[in-house]
C-alpha positions, 0 to 999 in steps of 0.5 A, spaced: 070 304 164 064 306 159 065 300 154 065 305 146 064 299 142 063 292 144 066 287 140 060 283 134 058 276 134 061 272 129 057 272 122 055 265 124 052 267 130 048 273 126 046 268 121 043 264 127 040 270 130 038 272 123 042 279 125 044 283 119 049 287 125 048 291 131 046 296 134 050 301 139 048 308 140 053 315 139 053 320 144 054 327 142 060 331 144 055 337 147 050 332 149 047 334 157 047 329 162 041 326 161 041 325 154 048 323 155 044 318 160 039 315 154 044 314 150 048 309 153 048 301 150 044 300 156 040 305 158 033 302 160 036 295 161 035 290 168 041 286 168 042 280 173 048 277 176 048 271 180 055 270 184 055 263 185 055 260 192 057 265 199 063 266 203 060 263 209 056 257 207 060 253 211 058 256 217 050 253 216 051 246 213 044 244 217 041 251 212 045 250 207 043 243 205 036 243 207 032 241 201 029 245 196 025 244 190 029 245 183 023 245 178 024 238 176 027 235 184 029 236 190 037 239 191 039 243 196 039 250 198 046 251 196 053 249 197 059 252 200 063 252 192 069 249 191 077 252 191 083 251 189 089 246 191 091 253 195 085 254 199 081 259 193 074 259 193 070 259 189 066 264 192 070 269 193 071 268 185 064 268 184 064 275 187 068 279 185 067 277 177 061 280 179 062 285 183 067 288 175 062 286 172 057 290 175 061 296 175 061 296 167 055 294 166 053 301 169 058 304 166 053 302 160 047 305 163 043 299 165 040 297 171 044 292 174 040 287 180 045 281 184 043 276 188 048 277 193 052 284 195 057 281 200 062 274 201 061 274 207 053 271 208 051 265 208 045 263 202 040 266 198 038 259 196 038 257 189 031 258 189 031 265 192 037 267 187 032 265 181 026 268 184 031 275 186 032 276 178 025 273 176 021 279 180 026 284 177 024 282 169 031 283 168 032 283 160 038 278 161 041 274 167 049 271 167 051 266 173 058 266 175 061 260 177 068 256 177 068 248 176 070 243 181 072 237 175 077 232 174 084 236 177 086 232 168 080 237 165 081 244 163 076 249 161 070 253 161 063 251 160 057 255 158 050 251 162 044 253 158 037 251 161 032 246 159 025 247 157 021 244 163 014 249 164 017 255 168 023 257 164 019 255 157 018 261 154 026 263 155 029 258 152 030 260 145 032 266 148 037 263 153 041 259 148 042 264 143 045 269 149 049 262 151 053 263 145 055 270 146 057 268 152 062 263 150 064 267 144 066 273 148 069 270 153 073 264 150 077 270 145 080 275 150 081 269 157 084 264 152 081 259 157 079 253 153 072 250 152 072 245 157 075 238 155 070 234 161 063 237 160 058 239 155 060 240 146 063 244 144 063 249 151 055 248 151 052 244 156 045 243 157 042 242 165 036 240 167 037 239 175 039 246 177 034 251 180 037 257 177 036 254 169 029 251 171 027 256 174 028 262 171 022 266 167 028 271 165 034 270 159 039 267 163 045 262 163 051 259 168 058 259 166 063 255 169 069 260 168 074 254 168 076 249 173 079 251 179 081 243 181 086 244 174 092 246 176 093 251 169 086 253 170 086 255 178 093 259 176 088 263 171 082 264 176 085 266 182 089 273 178 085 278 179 087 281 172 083 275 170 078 276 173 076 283 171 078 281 164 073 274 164 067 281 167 069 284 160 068 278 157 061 278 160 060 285 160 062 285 152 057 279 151 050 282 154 052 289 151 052 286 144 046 281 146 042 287 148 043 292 142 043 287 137 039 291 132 033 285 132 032 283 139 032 275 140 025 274 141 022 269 147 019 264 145 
């Protein structure tokens, strides 16, 4: 479904951008398709998506936990997610939040590159992912995970990078869609910014690949707690999960057709 008008940013959120309003371009009723085409919010856009994690990463422990260099030191390669108490995994949240979320952001006109197409492999690791969305020159990138916290805390939290050479010039960029992000998904899921990680639903990481080393606009959103009963009862509904890719879909849309781009630097 073709999103007619995806919710603004806050005032203060313009303010910090230095905004004064956005942007979305009309689609005349006897427009041909191809400048029905150009006319959509997203036209001429690459958008990534990173689904967190893969459905089979349990099956190749001695690959999955081979060493990799994240930047700044060694982590993994992957690893196989968390779940719920029922067994849901985050996976398999991961990617079909993805899959919703592709699906509108088509809709919208862009380009849309994932990192993974099925829940049924095994890696990319977290450096291939990066690579992936970096080679692409996405305009902006989103990775969808669900948290494995304390079973006492709830709530989402927006993981932005921290500047560390290959990723400096998105920094600012990178923070400035992180607070869309948080805006547009904690109003319509109602999820409560998380209570164990980061301020304020903000939480700046310096040891994970996908941040350290992206050349692109990107940030990690953990969508709540999957170890929190509360939390997981949300997460594993699948009318949430379209609702959180709305979220999402709704937040890039207003980022990229803010009427003055966020500049990268």
């Amino acid at each position: 479904m073709i999103l007619r008008s995806a919710r603004s940013p806050s005032a203060a959120t313009l303010a910090m951008w230095g905004v004064a309003g956005l942007a979305f371009a009309g689609v005349p009723a006897n427009a041909g398709p191809v400048a029905r085409r150009a006319s959509l919010p997203l036209a001429g856009k690459i958008v990534g998506i990173d689904p967190g994690h893969n459905g089979r990463n349990y099956t190749d422990p001695s690959y999955i936990n081979h060493l990799i260099w994240n930047g700044r030191e060694e982590e993994a390669c992957d690893t196989t997610g968390t779940e719920t108490a029922g067994g849901y995994t985050e996976a398999q949240f991961n990617f079909n939040v993805a899959e919703y979320l592709a699906g509108d952001l088509r809709a919208e006109g862009a380009k849309v590159v994932l990192t993974r197409t099925t829940d049924n492999g095994i890696g990319p690791c977290v450096t291939q992912r990066s690579e992936i969305l970096n080679r692409a020159h996405a305009n902006v990138a989103i990775d969808i995970h669900a948290d494995g916290g304390p079973a006492d805390g709830r709530g989402f939290a927006v993981l932005e990078p921290v500047a560390d050479g290959p990723n400096d010039r998105v920094i600012g960029a990178s923070k400035a869609f992180g607070r869309v992000v948080l805006e547009h998904y904690h109003d319509p899921t109602r999820m409560p910014v998380s209570n164990y990680d980061g301020t304020d639903g903000i939480s700046h990481r310096d040891n994970l690949a996908g941040l350290n080393l992206t050349t692109v606009p990107k940030v990690l959103i953990e969508c709540g707690n999957m170890r929190n009963s509360t939390d997981a009862a949300l997460l594993v509904r699948p009318s949430f999960q379209r609702l959180a890719a709305r979220a999402f879909a709704e937040a890039i849309t207003s980022y990229l057709t803010a009427t003055v781009q966020i500049s990268i630097k």
